[in-house]
FIDOPA-857098 format. One record per atom (N, C-alpha, C): residue number from 1; x, y, z. Coordinates in steps of 0.05 Angstrom, whole numbers, plus 5000, padded with zeros to 4 digits. Layout:
<fikes>
<fike num="NUM" c1="X" c2="Y" c3="Z"/>
...
</fikes>
This chain:
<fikes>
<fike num="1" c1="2650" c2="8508" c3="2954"/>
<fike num="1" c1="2628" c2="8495" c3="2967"/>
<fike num="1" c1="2616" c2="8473" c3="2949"/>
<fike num="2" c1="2618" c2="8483" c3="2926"/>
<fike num="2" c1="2605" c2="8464" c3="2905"/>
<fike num="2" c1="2626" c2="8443" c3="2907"/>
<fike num="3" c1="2651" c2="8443" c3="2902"/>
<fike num="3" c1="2664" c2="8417" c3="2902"/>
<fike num="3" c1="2663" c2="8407" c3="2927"/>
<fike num="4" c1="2662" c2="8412" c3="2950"/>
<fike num="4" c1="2662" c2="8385" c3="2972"/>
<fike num="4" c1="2637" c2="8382" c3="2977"/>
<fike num="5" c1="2607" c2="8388" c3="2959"/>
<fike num="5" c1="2586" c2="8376" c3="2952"/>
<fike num="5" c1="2591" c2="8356" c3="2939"/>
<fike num="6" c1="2608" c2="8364" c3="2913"/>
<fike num="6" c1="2603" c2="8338" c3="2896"/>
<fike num="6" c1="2618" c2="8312" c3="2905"/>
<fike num="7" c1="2649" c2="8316" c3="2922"/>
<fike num="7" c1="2664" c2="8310" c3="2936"/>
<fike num="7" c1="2651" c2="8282" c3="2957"/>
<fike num="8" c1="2630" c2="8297" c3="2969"/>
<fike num="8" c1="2614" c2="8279" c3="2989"/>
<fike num="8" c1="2596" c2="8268" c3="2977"/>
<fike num="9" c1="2579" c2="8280" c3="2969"/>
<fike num="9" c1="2559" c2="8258" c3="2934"/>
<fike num="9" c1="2575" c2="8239" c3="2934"/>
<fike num="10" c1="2602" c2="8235" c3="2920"/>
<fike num="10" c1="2613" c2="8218" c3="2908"/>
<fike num="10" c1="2621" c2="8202" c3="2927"/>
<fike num="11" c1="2632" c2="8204" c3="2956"/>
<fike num="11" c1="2643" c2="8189" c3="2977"/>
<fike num="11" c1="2615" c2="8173" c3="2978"/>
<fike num="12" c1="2595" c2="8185" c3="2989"/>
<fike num="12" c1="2569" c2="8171" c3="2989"/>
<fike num="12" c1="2559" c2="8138" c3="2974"/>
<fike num="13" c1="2562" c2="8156" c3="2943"/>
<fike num="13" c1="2556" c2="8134" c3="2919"/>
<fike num="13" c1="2577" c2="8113" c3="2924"/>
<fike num="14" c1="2599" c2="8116" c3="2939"/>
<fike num="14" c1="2626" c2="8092" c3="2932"/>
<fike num="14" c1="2623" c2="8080" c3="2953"/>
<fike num="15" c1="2606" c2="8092" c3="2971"/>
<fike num="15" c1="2608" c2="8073" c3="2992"/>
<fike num="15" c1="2590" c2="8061" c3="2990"/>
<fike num="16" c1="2568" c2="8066" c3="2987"/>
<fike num="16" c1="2540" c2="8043" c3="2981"/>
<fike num="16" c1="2551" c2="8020" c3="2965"/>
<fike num="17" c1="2568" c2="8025" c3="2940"/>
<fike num="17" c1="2566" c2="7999" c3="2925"/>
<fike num="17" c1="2583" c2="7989" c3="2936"/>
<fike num="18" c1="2612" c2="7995" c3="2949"/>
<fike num="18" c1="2623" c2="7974" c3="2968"/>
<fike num="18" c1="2611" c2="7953" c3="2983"/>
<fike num="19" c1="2589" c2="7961" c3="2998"/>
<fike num="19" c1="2573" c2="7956" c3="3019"/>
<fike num="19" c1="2563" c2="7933" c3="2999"/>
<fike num="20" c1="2543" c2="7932" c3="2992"/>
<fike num="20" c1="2523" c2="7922" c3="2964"/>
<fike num="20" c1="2541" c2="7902" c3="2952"/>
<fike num="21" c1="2572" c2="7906" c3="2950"/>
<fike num="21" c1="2588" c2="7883" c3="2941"/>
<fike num="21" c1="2595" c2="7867" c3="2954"/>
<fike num="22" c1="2590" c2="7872" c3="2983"/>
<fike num="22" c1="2604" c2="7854" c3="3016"/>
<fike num="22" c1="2582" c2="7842" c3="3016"/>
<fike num="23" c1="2559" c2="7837" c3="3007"/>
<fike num="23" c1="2542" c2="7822" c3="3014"/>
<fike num="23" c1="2509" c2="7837" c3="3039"/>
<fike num="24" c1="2517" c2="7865" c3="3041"/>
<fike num="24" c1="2493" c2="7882" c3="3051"/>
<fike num="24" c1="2473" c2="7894" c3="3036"/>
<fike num="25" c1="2475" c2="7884" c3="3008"/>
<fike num="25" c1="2456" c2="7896" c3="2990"/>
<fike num="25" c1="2435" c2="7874" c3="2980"/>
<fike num="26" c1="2439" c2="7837" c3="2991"/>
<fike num="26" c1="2425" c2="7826" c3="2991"/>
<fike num="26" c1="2442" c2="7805" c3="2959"/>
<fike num="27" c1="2470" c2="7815" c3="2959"/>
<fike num="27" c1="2480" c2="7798" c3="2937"/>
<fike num="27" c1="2505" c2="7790" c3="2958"/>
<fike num="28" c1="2512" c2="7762" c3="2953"/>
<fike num="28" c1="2538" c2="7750" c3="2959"/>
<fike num="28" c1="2553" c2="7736" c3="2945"/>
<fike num="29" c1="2575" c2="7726" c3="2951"/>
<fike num="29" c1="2601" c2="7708" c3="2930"/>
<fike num="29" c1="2604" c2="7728" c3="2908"/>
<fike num="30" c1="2614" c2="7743" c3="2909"/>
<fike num="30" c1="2626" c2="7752" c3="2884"/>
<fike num="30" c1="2607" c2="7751" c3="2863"/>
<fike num="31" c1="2586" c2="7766" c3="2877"/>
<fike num="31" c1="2558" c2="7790" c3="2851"/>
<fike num="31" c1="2541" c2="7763" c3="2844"/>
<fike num="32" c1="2540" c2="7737" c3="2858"/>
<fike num="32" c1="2521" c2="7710" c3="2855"/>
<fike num="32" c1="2497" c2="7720" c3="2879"/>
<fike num="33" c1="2468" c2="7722" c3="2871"/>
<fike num="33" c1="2451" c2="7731" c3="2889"/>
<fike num="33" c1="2447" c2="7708" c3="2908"/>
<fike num="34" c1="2441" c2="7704" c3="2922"/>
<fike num="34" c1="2437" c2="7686" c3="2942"/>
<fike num="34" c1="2419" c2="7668" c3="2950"/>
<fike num="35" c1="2409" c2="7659" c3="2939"/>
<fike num="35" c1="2379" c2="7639" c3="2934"/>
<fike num="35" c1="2376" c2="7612" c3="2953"/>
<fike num="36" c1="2396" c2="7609" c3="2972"/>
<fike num="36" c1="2396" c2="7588" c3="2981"/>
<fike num="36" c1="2372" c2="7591" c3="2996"/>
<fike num="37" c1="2352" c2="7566" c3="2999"/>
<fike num="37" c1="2335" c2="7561" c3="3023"/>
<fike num="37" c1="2331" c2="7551" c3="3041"/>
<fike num="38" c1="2326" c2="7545" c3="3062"/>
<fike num="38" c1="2332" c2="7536" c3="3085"/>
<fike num="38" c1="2311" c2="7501" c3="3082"/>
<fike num="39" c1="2332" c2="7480" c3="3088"/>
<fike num="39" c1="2316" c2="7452" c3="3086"/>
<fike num="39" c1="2289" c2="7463" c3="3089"/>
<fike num="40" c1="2281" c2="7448" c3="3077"/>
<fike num="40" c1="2244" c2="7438" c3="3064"/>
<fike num="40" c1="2231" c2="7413" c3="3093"/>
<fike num="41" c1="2215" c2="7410" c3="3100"/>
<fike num="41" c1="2201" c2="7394" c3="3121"/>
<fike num="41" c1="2197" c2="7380" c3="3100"/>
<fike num="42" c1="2201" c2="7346" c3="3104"/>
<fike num="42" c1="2191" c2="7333" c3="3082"/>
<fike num="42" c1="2152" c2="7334" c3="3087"/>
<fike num="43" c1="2144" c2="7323" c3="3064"/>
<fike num="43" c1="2116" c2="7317" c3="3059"/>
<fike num="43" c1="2103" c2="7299" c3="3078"/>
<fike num="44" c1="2079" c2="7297" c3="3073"/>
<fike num="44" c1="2065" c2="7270" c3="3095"/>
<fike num="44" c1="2076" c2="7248" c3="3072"/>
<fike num="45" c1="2078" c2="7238" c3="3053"/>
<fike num="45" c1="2081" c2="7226" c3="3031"/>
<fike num="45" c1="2107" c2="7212" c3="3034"/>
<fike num="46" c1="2129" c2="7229" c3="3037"/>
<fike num="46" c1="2153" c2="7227" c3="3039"/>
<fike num="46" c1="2168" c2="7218" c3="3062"/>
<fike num="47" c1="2146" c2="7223" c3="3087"/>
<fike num="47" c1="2150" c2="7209" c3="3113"/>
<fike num="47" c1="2143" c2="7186" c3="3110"/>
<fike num="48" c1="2118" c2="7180" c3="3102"/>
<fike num="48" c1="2111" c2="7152" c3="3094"/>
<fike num="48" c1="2129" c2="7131" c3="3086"/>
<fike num="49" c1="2138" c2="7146" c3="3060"/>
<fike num="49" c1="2159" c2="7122" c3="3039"/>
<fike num="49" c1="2173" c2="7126" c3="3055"/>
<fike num="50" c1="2188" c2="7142" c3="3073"/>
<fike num="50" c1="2221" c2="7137" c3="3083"/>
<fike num="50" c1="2213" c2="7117" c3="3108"/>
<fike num="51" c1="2184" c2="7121" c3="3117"/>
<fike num="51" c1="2179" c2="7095" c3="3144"/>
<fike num="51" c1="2177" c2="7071" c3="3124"/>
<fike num="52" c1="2160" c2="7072" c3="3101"/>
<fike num="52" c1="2160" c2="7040" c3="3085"/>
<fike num="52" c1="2189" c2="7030" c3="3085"/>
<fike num="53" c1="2209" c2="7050" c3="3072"/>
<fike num="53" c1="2228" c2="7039" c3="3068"/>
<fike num="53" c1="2244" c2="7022" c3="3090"/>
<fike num="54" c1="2247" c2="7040" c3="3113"/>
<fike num="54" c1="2261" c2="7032" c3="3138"/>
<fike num="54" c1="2251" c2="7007" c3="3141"/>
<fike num="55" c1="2223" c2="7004" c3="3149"/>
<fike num="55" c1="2202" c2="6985" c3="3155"/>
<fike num="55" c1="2214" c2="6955" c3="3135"/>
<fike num="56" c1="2207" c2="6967" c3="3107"/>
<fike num="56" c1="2211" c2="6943" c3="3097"/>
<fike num="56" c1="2244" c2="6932" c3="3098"/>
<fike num="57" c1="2265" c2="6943" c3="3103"/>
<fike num="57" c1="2294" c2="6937" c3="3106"/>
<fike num="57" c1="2296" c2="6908" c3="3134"/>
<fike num="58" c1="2279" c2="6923" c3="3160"/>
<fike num="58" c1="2277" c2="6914" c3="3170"/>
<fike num="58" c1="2262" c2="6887" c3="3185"/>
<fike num="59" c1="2254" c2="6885" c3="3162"/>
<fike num="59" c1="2225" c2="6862" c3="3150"/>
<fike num="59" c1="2246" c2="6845" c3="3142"/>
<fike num="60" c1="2260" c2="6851" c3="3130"/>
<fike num="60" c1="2275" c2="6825" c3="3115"/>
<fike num="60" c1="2295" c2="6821" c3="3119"/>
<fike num="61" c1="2304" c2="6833" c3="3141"/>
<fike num="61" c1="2331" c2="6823" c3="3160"/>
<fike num="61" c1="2309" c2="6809" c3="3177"/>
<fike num="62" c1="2285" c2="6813" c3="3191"/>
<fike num="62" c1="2280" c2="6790" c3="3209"/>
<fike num="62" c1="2262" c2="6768" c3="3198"/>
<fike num="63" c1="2249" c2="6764" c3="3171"/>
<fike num="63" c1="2247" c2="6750" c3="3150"/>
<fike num="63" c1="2267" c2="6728" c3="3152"/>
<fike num="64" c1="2297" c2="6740" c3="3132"/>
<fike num="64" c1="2317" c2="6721" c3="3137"/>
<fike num="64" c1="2320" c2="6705" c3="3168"/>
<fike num="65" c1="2327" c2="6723" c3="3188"/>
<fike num="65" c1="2334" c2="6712" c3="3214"/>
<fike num="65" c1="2309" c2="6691" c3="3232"/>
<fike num="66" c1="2293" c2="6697" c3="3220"/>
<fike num="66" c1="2267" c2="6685" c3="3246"/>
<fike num="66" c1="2253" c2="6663" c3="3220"/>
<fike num="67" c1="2259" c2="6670" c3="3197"/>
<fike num="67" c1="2239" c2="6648" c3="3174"/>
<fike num="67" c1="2212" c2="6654" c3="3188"/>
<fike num="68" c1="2198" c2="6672" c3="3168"/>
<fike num="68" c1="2168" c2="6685" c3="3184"/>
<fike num="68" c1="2148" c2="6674" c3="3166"/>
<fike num="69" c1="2128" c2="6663" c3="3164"/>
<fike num="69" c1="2108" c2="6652" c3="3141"/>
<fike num="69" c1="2087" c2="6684" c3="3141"/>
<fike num="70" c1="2080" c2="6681" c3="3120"/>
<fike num="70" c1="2064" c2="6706" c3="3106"/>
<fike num="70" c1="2051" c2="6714" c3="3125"/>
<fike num="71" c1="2032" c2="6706" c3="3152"/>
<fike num="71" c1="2013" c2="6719" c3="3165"/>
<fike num="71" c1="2031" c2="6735" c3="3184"/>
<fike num="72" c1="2054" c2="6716" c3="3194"/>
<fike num="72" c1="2073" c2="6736" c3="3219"/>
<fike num="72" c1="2079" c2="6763" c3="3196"/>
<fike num="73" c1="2091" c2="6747" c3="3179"/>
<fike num="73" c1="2101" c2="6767" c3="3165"/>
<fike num="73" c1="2087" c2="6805" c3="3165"/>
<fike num="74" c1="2059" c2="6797" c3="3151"/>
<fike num="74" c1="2040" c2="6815" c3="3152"/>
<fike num="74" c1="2037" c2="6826" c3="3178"/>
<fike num="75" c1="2032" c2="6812" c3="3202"/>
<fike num="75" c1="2031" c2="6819" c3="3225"/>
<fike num="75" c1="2054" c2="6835" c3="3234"/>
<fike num="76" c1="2075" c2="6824" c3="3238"/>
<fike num="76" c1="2093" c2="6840" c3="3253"/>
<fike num="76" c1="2100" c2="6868" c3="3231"/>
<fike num="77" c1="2101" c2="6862" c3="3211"/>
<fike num="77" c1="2100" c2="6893" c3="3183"/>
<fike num="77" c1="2084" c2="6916" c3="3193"/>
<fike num="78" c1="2058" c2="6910" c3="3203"/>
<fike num="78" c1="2041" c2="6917" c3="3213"/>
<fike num="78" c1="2036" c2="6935" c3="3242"/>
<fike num="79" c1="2049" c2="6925" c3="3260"/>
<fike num="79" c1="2070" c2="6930" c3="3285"/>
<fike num="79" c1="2082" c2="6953" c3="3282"/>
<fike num="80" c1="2107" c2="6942" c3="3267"/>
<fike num="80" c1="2131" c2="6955" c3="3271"/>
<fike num="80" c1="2118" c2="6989" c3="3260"/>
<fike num="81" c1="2101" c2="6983" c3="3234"/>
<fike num="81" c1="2098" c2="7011" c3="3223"/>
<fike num="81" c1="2080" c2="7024" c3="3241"/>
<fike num="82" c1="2055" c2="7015" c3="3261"/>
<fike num="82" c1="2049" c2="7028" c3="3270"/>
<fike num="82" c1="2061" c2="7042" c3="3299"/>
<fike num="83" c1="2081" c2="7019" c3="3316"/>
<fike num="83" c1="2097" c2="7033" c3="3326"/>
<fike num="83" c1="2115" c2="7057" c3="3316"/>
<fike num="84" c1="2126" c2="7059" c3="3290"/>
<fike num="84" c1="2148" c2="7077" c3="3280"/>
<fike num="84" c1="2132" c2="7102" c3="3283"/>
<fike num="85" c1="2101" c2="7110" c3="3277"/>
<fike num="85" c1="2076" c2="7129" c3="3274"/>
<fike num="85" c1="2082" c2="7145" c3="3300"/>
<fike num="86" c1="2069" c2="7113" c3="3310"/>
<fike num="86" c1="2074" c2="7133" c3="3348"/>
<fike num="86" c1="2095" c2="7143" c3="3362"/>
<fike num="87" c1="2117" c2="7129" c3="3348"/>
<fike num="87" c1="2140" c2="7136" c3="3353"/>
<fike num="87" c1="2150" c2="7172" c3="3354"/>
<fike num="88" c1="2141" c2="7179" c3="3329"/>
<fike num="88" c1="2140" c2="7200" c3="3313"/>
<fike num="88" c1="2122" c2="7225" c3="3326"/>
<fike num="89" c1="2097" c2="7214" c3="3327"/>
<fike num="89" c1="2076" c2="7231" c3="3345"/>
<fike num="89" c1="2088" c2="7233" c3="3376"/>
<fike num="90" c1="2106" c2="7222" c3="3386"/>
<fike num="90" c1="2118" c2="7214" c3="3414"/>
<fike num="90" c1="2149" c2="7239" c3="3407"/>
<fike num="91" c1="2151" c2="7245" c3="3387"/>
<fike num="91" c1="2176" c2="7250" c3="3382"/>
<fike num="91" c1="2168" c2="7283" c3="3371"/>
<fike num="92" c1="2150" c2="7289" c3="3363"/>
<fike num="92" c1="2147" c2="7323" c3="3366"/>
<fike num="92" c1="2132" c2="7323" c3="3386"/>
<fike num="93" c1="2125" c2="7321" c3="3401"/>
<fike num="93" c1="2108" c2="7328" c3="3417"/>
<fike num="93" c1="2133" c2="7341" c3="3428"/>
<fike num="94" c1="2104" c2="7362" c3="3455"/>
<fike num="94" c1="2120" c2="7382" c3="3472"/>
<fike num="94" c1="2128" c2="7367" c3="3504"/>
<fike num="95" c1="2146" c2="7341" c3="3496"/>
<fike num="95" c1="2145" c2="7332" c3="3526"/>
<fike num="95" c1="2176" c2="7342" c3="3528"/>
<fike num="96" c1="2184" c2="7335" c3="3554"/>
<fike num="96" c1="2213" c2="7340" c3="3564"/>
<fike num="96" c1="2228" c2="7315" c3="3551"/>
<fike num="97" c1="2254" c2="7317" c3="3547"/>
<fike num="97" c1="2269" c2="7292" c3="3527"/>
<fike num="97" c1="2270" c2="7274" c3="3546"/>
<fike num="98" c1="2264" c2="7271" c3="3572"/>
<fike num="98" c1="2259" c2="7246" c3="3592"/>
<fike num="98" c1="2236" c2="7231" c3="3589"/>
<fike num="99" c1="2217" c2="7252" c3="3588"/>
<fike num="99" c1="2191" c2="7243" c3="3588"/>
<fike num="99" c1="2187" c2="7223" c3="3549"/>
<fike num="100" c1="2205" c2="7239" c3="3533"/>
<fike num="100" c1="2205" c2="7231" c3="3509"/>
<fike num="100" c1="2216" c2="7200" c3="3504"/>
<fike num="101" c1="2229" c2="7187" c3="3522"/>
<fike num="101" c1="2252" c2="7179" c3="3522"/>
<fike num="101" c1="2236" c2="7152" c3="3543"/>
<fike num="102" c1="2226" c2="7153" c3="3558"/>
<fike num="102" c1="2211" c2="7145" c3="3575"/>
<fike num="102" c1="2181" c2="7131" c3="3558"/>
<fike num="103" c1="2169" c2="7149" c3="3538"/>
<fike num="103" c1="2142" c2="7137" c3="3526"/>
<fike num="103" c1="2161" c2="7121" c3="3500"/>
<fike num="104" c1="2180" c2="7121" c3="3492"/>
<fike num="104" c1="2188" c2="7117" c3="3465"/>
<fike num="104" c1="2195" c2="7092" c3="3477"/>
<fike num="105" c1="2211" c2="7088" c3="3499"/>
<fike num="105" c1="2223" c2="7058" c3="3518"/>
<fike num="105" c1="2194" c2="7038" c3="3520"/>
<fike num="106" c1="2170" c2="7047" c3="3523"/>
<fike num="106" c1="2150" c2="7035" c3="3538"/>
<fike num="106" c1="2139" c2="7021" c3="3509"/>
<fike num="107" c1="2136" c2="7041" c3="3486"/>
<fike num="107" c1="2128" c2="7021" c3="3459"/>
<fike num="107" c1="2144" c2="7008" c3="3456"/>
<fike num="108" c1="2164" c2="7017" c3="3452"/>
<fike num="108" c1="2179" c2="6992" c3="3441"/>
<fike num="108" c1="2174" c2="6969" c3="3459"/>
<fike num="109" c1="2177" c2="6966" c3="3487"/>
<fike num="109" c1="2180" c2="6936" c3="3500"/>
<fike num="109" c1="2147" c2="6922" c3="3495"/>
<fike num="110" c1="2129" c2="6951" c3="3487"/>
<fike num="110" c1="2099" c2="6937" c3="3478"/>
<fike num="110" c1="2104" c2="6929" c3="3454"/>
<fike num="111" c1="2118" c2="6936" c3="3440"/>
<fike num="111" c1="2119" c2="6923" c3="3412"/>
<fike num="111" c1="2138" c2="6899" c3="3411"/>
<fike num="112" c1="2162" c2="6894" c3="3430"/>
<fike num="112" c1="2176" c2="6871" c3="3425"/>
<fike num="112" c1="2149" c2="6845" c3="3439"/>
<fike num="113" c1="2138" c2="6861" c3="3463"/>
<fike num="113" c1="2119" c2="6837" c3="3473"/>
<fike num="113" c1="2098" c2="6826" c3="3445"/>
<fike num="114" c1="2088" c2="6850" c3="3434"/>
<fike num="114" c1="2066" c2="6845" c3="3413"/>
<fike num="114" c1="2086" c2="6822" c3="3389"/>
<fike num="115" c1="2099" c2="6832" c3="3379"/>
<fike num="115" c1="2120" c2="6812" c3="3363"/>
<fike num="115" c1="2123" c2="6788" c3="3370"/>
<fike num="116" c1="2128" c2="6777" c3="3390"/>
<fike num="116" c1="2143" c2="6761" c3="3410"/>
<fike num="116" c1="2114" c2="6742" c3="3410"/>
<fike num="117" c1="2088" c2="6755" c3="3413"/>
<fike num="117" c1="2064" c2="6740" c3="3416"/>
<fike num="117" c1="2056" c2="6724" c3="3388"/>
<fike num="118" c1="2065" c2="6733" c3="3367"/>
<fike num="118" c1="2064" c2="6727" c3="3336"/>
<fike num="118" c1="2087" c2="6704" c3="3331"/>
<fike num="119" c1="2108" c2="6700" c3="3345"/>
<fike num="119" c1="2128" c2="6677" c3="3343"/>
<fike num="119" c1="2126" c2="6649" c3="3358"/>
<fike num="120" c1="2128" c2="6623" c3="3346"/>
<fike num="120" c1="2138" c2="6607" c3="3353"/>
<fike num="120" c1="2163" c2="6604" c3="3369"/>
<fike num="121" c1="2164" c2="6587" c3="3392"/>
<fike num="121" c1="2189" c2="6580" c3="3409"/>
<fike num="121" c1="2216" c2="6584" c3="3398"/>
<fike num="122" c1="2214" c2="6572" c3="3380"/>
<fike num="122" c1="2253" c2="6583" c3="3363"/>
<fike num="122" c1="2256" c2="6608" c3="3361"/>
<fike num="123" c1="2229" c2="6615" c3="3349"/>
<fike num="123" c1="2231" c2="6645" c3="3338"/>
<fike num="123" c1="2234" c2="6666" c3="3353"/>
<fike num="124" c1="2224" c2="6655" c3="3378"/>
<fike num="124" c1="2227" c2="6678" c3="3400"/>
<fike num="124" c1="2250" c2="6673" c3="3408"/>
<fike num="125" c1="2267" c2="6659" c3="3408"/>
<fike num="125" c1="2306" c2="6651" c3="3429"/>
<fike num="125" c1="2313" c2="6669" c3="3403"/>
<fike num="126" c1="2308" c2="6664" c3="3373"/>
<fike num="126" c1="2326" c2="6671" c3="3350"/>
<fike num="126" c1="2318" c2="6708" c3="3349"/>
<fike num="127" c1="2298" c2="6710" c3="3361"/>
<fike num="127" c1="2282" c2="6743" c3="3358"/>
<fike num="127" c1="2303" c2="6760" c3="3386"/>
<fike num="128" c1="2310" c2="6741" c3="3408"/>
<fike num="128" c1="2319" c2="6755" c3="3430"/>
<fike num="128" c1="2348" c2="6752" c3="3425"/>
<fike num="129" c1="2362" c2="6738" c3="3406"/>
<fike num="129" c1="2385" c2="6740" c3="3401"/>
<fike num="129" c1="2393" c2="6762" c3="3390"/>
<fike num="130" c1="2382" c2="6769" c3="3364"/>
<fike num="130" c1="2376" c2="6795" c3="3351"/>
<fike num="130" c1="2374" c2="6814" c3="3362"/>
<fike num="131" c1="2357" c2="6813" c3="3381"/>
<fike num="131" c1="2351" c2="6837" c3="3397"/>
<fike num="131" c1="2383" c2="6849" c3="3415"/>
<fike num="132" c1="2395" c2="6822" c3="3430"/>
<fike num="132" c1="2405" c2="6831" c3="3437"/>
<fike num="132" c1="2446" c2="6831" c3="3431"/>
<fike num="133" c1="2447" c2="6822" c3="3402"/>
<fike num="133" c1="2469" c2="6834" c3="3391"/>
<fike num="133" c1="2464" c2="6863" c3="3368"/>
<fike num="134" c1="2441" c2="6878" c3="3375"/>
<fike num="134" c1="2440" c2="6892" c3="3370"/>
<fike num="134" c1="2454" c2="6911" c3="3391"/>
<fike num="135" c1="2442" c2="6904" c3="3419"/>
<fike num="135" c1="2449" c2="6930" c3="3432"/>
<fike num="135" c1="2477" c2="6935" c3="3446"/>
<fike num="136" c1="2497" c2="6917" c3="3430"/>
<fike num="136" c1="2524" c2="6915" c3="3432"/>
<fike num="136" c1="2535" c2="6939" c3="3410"/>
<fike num="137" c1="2522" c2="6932" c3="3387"/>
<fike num="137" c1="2529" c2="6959" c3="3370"/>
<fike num="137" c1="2522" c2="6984" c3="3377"/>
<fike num="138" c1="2500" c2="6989" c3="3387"/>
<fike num="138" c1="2494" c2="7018" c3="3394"/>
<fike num="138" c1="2514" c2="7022" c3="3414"/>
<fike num="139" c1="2519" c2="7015" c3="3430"/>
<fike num="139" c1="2541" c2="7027" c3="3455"/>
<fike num="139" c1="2573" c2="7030" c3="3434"/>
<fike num="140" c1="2576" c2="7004" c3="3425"/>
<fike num="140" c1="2598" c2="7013" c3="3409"/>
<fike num="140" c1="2603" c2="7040" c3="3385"/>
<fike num="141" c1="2578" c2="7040" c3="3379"/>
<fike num="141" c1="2577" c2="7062" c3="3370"/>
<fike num="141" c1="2573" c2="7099" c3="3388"/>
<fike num="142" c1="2560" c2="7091" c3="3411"/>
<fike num="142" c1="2564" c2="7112" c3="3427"/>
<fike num="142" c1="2596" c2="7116" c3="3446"/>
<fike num="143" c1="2609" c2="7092" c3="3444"/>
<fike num="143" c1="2632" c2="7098" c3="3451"/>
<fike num="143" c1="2654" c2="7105" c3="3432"/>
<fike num="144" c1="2649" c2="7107" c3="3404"/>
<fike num="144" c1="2667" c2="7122" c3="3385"/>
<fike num="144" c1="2656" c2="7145" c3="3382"/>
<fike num="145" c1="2631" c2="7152" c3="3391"/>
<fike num="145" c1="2634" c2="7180" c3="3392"/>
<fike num="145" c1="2644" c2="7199" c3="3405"/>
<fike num="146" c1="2644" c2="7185" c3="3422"/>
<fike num="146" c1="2655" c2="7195" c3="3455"/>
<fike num="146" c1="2681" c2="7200" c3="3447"/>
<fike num="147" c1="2695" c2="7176" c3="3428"/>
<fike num="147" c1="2725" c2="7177" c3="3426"/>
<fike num="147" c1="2728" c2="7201" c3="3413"/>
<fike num="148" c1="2712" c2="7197" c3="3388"/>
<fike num="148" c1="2723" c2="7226" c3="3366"/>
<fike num="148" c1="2718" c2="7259" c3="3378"/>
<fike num="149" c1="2695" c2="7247" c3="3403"/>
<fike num="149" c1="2693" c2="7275" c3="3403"/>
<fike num="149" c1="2714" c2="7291" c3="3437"/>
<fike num="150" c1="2724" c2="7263" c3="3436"/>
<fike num="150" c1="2758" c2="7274" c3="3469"/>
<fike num="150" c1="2775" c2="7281" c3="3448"/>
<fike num="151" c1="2783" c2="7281" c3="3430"/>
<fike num="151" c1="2807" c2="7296" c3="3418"/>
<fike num="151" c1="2804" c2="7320" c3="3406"/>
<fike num="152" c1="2765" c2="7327" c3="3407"/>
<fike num="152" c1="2758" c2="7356" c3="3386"/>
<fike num="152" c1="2763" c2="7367" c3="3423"/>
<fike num="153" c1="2759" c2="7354" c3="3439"/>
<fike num="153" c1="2749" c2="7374" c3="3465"/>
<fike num="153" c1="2776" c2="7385" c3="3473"/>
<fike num="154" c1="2801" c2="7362" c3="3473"/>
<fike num="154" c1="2830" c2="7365" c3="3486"/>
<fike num="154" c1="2837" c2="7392" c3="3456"/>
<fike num="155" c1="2833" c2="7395" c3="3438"/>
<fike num="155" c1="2834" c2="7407" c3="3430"/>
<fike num="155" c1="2824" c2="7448" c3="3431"/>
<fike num="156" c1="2808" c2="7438" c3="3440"/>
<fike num="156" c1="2801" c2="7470" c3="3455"/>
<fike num="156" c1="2807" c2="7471" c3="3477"/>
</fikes>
């Protein structure tokens, strides 16, 4: 009796640390504890600089393209970042992705009008050119997605 006590004791003990070595004891990879954390929400700080940054990239591609004198300059800087804000506050919110999609369409055409009011006559043909060999890339870019993603689909 005493030996298939100790018998089962011991089955017991060998099976826990198996377990404990598969990664159910709160250790994984081969006895490395597991510390990973799940992405961080950036800061208010860190939203900021990554809008400055965007902001300013895009400042000086239409700088170059439109030749803007210091006040447009300031002005439309001004714009763009407080559109990107609302953008953002438009973009967690609890609306439906139509409705999201729908207020995000409506600033922007208020912000190309607001822009558009800050330009001289050239600047506005040279501002709507921009505008619209931009939106040749986005489709091209939504149509290679499309491509890469018919050969993952024919694949399942």
């Amino acid at each position: 009796m005493k030996l298939i006590k100790i018998l089962f004791f011991g089955l017991f003990l060998f099976s826990g640390t198996v377990s404990a070595q598969y990664g159910y004891g709160g250790v994984r990879n081969n006895g490395i504890p597991n510390n990973q954390q799940t992405p961080k929400e950036p800061t208010a700080k860190e939203i900021e600089e990554m809008r400055a940054e965007r902001t300013e990239k895009y400042m000086q591609v239409l700088n170059a393209e439109l030749k803007l004198d210091e006040l447009q300059y300031i002005a439309i800087k001004n714009e763009i970042l407080k559109t990107s804000k609302s953008i953002d506050i438009v973009m967690k919110s609890d609306y439906s992705d139509e409705e999201k999609a729908n207020q995000v369409k409506a600033i922007q055409e208020s912000t190309d009008k607001t822009i558009a009011s800050y330009l001289n006559a050239a600047q506005k043909i040279q501002y709507e050119k921009l505008k619209s060999d931009k939106k040749p890339k986005k489709e091209d870019k939504k149509k290679k997605k499309e491509q890469e993603s018919e050969p993952a689909n024919k694949a399942n």
